[in-house]
C-alpha positions in Angstrom: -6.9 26.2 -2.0 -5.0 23.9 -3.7 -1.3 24.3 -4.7 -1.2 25.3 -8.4 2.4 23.9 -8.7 1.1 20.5 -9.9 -0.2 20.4 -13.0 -3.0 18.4 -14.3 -1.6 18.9 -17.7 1.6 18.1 -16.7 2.6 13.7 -16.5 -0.4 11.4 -15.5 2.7 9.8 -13.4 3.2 12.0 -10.2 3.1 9.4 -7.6 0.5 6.8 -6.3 -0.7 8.3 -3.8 -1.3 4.8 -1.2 -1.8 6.5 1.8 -2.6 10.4 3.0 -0.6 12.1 4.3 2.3 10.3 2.5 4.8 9.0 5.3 7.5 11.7 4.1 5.2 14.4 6.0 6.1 12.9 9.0 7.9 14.3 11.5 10.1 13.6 15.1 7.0 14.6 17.4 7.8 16.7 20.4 6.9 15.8 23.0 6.0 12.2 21.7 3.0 11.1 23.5 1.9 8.1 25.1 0.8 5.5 23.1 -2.5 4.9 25.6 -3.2 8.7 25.8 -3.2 8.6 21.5 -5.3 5.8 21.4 -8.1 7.1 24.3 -11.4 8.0 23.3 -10.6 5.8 19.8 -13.1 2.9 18.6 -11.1 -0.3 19.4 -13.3 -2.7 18.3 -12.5 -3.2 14.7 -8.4 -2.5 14.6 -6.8 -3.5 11.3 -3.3 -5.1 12.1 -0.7 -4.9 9.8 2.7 -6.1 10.1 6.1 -5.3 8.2 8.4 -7.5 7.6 11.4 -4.9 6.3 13.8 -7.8 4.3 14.0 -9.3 0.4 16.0 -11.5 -0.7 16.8 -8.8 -3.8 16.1 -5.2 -4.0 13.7 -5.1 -7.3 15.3 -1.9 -9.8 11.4 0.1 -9.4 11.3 -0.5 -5.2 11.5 2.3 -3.0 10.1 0.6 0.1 11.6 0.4 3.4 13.3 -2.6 3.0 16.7 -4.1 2.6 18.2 -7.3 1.0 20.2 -10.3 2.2 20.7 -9.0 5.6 22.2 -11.3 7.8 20.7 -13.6 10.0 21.6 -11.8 13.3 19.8 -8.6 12.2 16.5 -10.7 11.1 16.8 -12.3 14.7 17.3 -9.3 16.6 14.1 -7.2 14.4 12.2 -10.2 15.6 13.1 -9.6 18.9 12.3 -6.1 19.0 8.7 -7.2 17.1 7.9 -8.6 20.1 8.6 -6.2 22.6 6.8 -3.6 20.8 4.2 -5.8 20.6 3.3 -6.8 24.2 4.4 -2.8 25.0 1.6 -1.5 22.3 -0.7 -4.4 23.8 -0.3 -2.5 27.3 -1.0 0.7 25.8 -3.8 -0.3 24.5 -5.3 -2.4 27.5 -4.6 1.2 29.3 -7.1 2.9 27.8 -9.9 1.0 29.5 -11.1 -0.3 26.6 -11.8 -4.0 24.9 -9.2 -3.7 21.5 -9.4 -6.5 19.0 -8.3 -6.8 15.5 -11.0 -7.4 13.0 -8.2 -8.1 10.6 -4.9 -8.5 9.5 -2.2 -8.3 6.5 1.6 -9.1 6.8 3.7 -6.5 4.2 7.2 -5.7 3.5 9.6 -6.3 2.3 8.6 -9.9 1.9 7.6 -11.5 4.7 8.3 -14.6 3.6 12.1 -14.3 3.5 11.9 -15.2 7.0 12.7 -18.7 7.2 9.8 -21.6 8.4 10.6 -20.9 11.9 11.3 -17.3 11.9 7.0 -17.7 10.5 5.8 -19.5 12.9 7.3 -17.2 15.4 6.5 -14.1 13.8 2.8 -15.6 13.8 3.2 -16.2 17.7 4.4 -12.7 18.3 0.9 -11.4 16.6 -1.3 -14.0 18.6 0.2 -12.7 21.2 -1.1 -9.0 20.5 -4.5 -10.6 19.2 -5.4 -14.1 20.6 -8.3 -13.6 18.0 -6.0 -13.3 15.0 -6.7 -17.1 14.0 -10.0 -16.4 13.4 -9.3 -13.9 11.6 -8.8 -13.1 7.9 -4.9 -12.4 7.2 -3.1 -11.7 4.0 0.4 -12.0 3.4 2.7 -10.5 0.4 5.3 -13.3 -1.3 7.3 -13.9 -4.0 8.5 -16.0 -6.2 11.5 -16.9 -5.1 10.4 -17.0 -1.1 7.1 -19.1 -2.3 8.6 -21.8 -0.9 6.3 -25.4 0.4 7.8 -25.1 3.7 7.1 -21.4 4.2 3.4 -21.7 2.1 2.4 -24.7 4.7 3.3 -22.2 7.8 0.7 -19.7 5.8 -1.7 -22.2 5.5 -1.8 -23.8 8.8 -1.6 -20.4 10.2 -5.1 -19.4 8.2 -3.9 -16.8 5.8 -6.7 -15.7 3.6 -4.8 -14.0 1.0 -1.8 -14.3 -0.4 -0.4 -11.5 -3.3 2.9 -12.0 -5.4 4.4 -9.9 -7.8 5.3 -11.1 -10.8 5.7 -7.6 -12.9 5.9 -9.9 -16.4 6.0 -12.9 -17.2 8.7 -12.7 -19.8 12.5 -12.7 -17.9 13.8 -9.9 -20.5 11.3 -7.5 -19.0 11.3 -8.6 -15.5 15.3 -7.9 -15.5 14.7 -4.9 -17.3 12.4 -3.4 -14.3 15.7 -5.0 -12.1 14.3 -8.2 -11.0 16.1 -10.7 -12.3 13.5 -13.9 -12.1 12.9 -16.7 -14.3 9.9 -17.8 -15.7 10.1 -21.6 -14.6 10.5 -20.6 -11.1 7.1 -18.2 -11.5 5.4 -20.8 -12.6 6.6 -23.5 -10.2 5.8 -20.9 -7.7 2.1 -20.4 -8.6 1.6 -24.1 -8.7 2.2 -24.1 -5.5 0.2 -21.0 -4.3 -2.9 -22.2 -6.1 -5.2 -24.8 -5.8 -6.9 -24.1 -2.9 -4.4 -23.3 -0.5 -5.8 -19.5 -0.3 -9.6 -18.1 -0.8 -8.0 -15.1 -2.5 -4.5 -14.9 -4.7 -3.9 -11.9 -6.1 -1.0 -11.2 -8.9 1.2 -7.5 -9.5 1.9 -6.9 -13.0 3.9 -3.6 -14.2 3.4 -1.8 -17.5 5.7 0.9 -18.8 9.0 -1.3 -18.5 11.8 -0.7 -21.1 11.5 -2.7 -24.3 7.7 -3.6 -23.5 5.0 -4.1 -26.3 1.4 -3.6 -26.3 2.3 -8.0 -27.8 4.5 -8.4 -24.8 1.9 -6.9 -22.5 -0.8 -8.6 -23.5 1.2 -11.8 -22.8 1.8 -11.2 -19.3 -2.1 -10.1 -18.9 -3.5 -13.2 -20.7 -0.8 -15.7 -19.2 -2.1 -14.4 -15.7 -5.6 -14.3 -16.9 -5.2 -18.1 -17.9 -4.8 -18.6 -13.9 -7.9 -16.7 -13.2 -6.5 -15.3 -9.8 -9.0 -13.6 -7.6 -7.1 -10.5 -8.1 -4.6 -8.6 -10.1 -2.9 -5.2 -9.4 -1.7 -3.6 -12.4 1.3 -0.3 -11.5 2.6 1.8 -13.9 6.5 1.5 -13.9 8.2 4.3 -11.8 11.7 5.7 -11.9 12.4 6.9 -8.5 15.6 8.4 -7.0 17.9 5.9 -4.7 16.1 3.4 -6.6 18.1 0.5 -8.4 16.7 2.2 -11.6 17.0 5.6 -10.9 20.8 4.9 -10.1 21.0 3.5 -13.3 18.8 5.6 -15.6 18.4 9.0 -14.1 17.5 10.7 -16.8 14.5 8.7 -16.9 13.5 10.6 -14.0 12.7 13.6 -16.3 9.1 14.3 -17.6 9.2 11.9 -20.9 5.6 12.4 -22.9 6.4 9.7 -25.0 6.6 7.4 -22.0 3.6 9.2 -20.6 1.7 8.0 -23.7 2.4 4.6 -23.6 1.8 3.6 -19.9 -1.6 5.5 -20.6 -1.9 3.3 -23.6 -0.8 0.4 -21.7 -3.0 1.0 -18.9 -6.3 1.1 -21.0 -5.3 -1.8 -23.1 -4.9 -3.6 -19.4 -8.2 -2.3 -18.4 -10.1 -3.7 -21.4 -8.2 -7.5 -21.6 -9.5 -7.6 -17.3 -12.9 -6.0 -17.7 -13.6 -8.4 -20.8 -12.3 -11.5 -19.1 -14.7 -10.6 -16.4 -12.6 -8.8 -13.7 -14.1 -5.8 -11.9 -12.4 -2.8 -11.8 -12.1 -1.4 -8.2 -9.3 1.8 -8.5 -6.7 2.5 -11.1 -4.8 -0.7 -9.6 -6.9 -3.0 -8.5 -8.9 -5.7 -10.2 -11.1 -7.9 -8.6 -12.6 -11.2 -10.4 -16.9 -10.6 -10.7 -17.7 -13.9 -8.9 -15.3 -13.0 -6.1 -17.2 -10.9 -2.7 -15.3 -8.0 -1.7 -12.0 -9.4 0.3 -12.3 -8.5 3.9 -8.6 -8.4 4.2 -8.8 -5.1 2.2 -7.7 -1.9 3.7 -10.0 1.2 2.9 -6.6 4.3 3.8 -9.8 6.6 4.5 -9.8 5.1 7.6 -9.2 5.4 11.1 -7.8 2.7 13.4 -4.9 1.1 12.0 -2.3 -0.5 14.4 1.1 -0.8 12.8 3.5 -3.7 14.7 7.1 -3.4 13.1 10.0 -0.6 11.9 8.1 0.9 8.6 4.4 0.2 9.7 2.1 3.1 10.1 -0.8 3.3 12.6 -3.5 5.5 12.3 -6.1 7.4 14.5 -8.6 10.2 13.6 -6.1 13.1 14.5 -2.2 11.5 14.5 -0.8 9.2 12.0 2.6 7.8 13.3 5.6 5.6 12.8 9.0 5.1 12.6 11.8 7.5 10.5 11.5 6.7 7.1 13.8 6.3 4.0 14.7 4.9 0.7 18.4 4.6 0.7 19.8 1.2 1.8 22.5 2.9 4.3 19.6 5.1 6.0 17.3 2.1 6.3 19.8 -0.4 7.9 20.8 2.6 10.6 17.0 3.0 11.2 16.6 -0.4 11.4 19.1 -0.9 13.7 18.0 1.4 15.8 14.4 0.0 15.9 16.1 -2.9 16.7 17.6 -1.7 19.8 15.1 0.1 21.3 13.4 -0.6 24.5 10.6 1.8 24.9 8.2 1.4 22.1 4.9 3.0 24.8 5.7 6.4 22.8 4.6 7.8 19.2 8.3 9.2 17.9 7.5 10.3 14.0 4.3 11.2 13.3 1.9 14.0 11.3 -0.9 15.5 13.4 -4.4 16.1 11.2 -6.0 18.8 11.8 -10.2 19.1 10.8 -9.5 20.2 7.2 -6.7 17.6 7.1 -8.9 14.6 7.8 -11.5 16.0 5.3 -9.2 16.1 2.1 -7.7 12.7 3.2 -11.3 10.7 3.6 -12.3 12.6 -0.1 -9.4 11.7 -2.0 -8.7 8.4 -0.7 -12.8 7.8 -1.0 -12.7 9.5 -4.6 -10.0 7.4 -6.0 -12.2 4.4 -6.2 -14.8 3.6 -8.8 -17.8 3.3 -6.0 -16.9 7.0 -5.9 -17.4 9.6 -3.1 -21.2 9.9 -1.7 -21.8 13.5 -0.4 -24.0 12.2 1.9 -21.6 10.1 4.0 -19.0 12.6 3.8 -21.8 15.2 5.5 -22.7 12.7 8.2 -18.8 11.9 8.7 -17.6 15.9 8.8 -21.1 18.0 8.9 -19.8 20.1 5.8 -20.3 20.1 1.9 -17.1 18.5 0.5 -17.1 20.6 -2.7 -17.5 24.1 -0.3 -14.6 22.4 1.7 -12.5 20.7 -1.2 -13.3 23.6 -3.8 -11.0 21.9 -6.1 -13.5 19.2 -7.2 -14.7 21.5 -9.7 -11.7 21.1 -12.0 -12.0 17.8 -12.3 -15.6 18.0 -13.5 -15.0 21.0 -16.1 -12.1 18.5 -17.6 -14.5 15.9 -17.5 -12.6 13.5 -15.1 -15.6 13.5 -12.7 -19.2 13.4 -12.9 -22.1 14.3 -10.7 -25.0 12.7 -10.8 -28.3 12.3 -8.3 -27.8 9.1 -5.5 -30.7 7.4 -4.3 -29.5 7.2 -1.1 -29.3 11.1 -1.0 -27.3 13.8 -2.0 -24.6 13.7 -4.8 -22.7 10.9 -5.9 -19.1 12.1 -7.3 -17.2 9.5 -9.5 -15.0 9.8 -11.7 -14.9 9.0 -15.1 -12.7 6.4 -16.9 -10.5 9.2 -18.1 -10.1 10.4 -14.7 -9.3 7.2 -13.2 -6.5 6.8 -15.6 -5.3 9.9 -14.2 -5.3 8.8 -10.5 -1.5 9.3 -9.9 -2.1 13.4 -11.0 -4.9 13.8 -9.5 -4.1 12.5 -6.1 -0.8 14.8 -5.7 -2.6 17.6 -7.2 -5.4 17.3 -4.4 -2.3 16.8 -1.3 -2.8 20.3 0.7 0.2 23.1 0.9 0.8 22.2 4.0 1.7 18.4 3.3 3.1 19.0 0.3 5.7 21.6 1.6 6.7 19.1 4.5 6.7 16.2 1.6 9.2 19.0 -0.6 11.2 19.6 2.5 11.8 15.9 3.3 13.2 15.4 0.1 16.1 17.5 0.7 17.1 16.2 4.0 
């Protein structure tokens, strides 16, 4: 059953919950196994790659990624390094298992990859071909920004074949975008969407952030129209966080405390952003993403229900049906550089080091509430054929939502039950994603936070 400590009465803002279990719940695995013995008996046919790419060239006031800024050029050199050994040692563990593993796709994360310079790029790019001679056939998307948008860096993107390319902007007025501690100017958005559109990319998507200090349902609607007006394929819209060992939380901690009249207005916020993308045509595909009508579904997606993620890189995750794994994780910028450095200097990457093992009621709750948190919604049907159970017998939690009204039931055609949930539920994604996280991950997620 369900930890009752979460409240869904409590702040719609818990956490976004990206990925299950969230990396925090990891843990130094004893014995670490063999990457080939992890990987056996896995379906290697259809491997998302993705890379990471742990540098910025500033550390944005809301980011609590694994990443660090300005470091120097010897450091960048040496992760690159230590990129590529991982990658032809994962390669061999993968070979081992006796069976053919190709990438069906691929997306480059960070950090921002493109704070690498033009060359650094092109030899990132090499170091992946070399793990997947297929990946220029492939579709790859990259993250940017405005400042690393560059026309030497975009024209390594596009003569490499990257598909999509996403940049956050967060607002598109400088007052607010310092306020949320980027400090961007307009004129070099602009000048750095110019040269991301026109063709260049199939698929451009744009971040936006609502809840910022000093921000207007006027001000909002700016930044939502003045990105409309470049009809991107996509657009992300995030609720502003205030996280410890974040550039804002340093500064502000007591916006870390529940705050119901900031609660209010990124729910207001939210639903005045929902209404300006659904009526300028823009499909809405979780509480996050937006997808243009005339746009088909971008194959460089990844659907986190999933199994068969290969992670290349310090902060990159890689996922099979019973053991998700990485690297150490943290948020502070002394932890991160030591981690990093010791990625850096390692020789043997054939092992899984951190990881979380799922056990049969594990992979259940993570398939429903990564499948649930989309508008397609969860079909009972194909979580029977997946598991052999009834997810609301295994997951009796479900009924909450509906008796609050942030799910519905209703008949599918294809069989069984469809369960989605409704618009008020979906505003409520970042509560009711925590609120569904086990005991178990939870009390290693609580735990991590005081180490």
């Amino acid at each position: 059953m369900n930890d009752t400590r979460i409240d869904l009465d409590a702040s719609p803002y818990q956490g976004y919950l990206y990925a299950y279990p969230h990396k925090s719940a990891y843990r130094p695995l004893d014995p670490a196994p063999r990457l080939r013995d992890v990987w056996a008996g896995q379906d290697l046919s259809s491997l998302f790659l993705y890379a990471h790419i742990p540098f910025c060239e500033m550390r944005c006031g809301f980011c609590n990624l694994f990443t660090t800024a300005r470091p120097p050029s010897g450091r960048v050199a040496d992760y690159l390094r230590a990129l590529r050994r991982q990658a032809r040692q994962v390669r061999t563990e993968l070979d081992a298992t006796g069976r053919d593993a190709r990438v069906a796709t691929a997306a480059i994360g960070g950090g921002t990859p493109t704070y690498l310079e033009p060359v650094e790029l092109d030899e990132l790019f090499d170091i992946l071909t070399g793990f997947a001679p297929e990946l220029p056939q492939l579709s790859i998307g990259v993250e940017t920004s405005p400042a690393t948008a560059t026309a030497d860096r975009l024209t390594v993107l596009t003569d490499r074949g990257v598909h999509r390319i996403s940049m956050g902007v967060q607002s598109f007025l400088d007052r607010e975008a310092h306020a949320a501690g980027r400090p961007q100017h307009r004129a070099d958005v602009d000048a750095a969407l110019d040269r991301i559109q026109g063709g260049r990319f199939p698929v451009v998507n744009l971040d936006l952030i609502y809840g910022i200090d000093g921000q207007t349902p006027d001000t909002w609607q700016y930044s939502l129209d003045t990105a409309l007006a470049r009809r991107p394929e996509e657009i992300y819209l995030y609720p502003l966080y205030v996280r410890p060992l974040t550039g804002l939380g340093r500064r502000a901690p007591d916006e870390q405390l529940p705050d119901p009249e900031w609660d209010a207005r990124r729910l207001d916020l939210y639903r005045q952003g929902v209404t300006a993308l659904t009526t300028a045509g823009y499909r809405q595909q979780s509480m996050r993403q937006f997808r243009r009508a005339d746009v088909p579904g971008d194959d460089t997606d990844y659907c986190c229900q999933d199994d068969g993620m290969i992670g290349l890189g310090c902060g990159a995750r890689s996922y099979t049906d019973t053991l998700h794994y990485s690297f150490d994780y943290a948020v502070g910028i002394p932890a991160v550089r030591a981690i990093l450095d010791e990625f850096s200097a390692t020789t043997d990457f054939t092992r899984a080091t951190v990881g979380v093992h799922l056990d049969a009621q594990e992979q259940r709750r993570r398939w429903l509430i990564k499948t649930l948190l989309r508008t397609d919604g969860m079909r009972t049907a194909d979580y029977t054929a997946r598991f052999g159970t009834d997810p609301t017998v295994d997951i009796p939690e479900l009924a909450e939502l509906t008796a609050r009204g942030w799910s519905l039931y209703r008949p599918d055609p294809a069989g069984g039950t469809l369960i989605r949930l409704t618009d008020d539920g979906l505003a409520h994604s970042d509560v009711l994603g925590p609120w569904l996280v086990s005991t178990t991950i939870r009390a290693a997620m609580a735990a991590a936070a005081t180490r």
